[in-house]
Residue, then its C-alpha position, 0 to 999 in steps of 0.5 A: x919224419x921231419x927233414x931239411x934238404x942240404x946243398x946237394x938234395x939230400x934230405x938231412x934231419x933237423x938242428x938240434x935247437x936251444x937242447x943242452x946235454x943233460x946232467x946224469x941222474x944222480x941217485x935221489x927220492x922221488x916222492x908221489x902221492x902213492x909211492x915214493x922211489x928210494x935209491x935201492x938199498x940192500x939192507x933197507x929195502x931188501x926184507x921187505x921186498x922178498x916178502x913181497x914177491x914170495x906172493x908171487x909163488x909161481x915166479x911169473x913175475x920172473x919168465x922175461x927178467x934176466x934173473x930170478x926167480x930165487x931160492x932163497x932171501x939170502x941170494x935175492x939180498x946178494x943180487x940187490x947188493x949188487x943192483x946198489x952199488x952200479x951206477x948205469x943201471x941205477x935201480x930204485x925201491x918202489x915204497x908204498x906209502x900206505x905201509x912204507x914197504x918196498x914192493x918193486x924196484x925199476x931202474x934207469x940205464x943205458x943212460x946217454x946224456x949226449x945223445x939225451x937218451x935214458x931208458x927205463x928197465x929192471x921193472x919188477x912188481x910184485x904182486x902187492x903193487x900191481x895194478x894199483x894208482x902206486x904202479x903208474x905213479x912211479x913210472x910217470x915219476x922217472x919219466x918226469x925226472x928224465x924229461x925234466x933233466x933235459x933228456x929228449x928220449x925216454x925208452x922201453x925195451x921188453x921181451x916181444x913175447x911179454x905181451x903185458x910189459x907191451x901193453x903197459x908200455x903203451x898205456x903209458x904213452x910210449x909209442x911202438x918203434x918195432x922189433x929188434x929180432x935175436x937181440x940177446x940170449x937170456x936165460x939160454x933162450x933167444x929174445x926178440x925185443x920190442x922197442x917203446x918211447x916217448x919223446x920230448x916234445x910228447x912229454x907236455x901232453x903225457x904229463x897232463x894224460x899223468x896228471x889228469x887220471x892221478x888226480x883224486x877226483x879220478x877215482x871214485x868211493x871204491x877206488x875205481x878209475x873213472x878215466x882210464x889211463x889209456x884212454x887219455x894216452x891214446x890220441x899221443x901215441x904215434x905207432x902201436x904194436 
């Protein structure tokens, strides 16, 4: 941690140099070459993202959400309108450009524009975007967007039992900051939470990890990585856990 002493010893963090309080994000497209984030719209997005997550017909997409699984469209569609219309969380559709359907949603919230701090969230992939050059490029779109508006700190935040949504963050450059014990109640069940961010001054070296391994000559015929994600990530994470 880097510090300077004041008049009286006392260690005290840096100044805050040549940072301007950042603009709250508005609600726009942000366009890859896999995906593209739409602001989330009920009566767009909704059909096509429930046909999306009945893939998952077990709902283990659901265990570490808030909300879900639901049991039927016409619920999911009333949860949707209801995600639309707020502004902090501010959720997205994630649309494949292969077939121009939504096929999962994340959101910004607890966004501090004085504290230039922003966290993403809400992550839900359905089966048809899992795994695939889709569901790193829209994460590395809103960490871009962020860092490129002026925020100094990008968080995740998870269930400390889901270990994949733990592991995904760490493949995406964030570092591990430790766990917050008995944070809330979800679902009637205590939940511990894991703490994940990257930082500004992290962000140069995050976009080329980003850039590198979503560059086409990262993939081979079959569509096989050849440099894995985390790989080029790894040397920038100051903690893991």
């Amino acid at each position: 941690m880097e510090y300077e002493l004041n008049k009286l010893n006392q260690p005290i963090g840096l100044i805050v140099k040549d940072w301007n309080t950042p603009a709250f994000p508005s609600p726009e497209v942000m366009q890859g070459q896999f995906c593209r984030l739409e602001p989330l719209s009920a009566d767009r997005h909704a059909q096509s993202l429930y046909k999306a997550n009945v893939v998952d017909a077990e709902g283990k997409n659901w265990t570490y959400l808030p909300n879900g699984p639901f049991p039927d469209f016409d619920n999911y569609r009333s949860w949707l309108e209801q995600c639309g219309k707020g502004r902090d969380p501010q959720f997205y559709a994630i649309i494949d450009l292969t077939n121009g359907n939504a096929v999962g949603v994340a959101s910004y919230l607890r966004i501090d524009p004085t504290n230039g701090s922003i966290e993403v969230g809400w992550i839900n992939y359905s089966p048809l975007l899992q795994r695939k050059p889709a569901a790193t490029e829209a994460m590395y779109l809103m960490m871009e967007r962020a860092f490129d508006l002026g925020y100094r700190r990008y968080e995740w935040k998870c269930n400390a039992l889901n270990a994949p949504s733990r592991a995904a963050a760490q493949r995406l450059g964030l570092s591990y900051e430790g766990i917050f014990r008995q944070a809330v109640v979800v679902k009637g069940r205590n939940r511990d939470t894991a703490w994940y961010a990257a930082i500004d001054q992290e962000w140069p070296d995050l976009k080329a990890a980003f850039t590198k391994w979503l560059s086409p000559s990262n993939f081979d015929a079959q569509g096989m990585q050849r440099v894995s994600l985390s790989a080029l990530t790894a040397p920038i994470l100051k903690q893991r856990g």
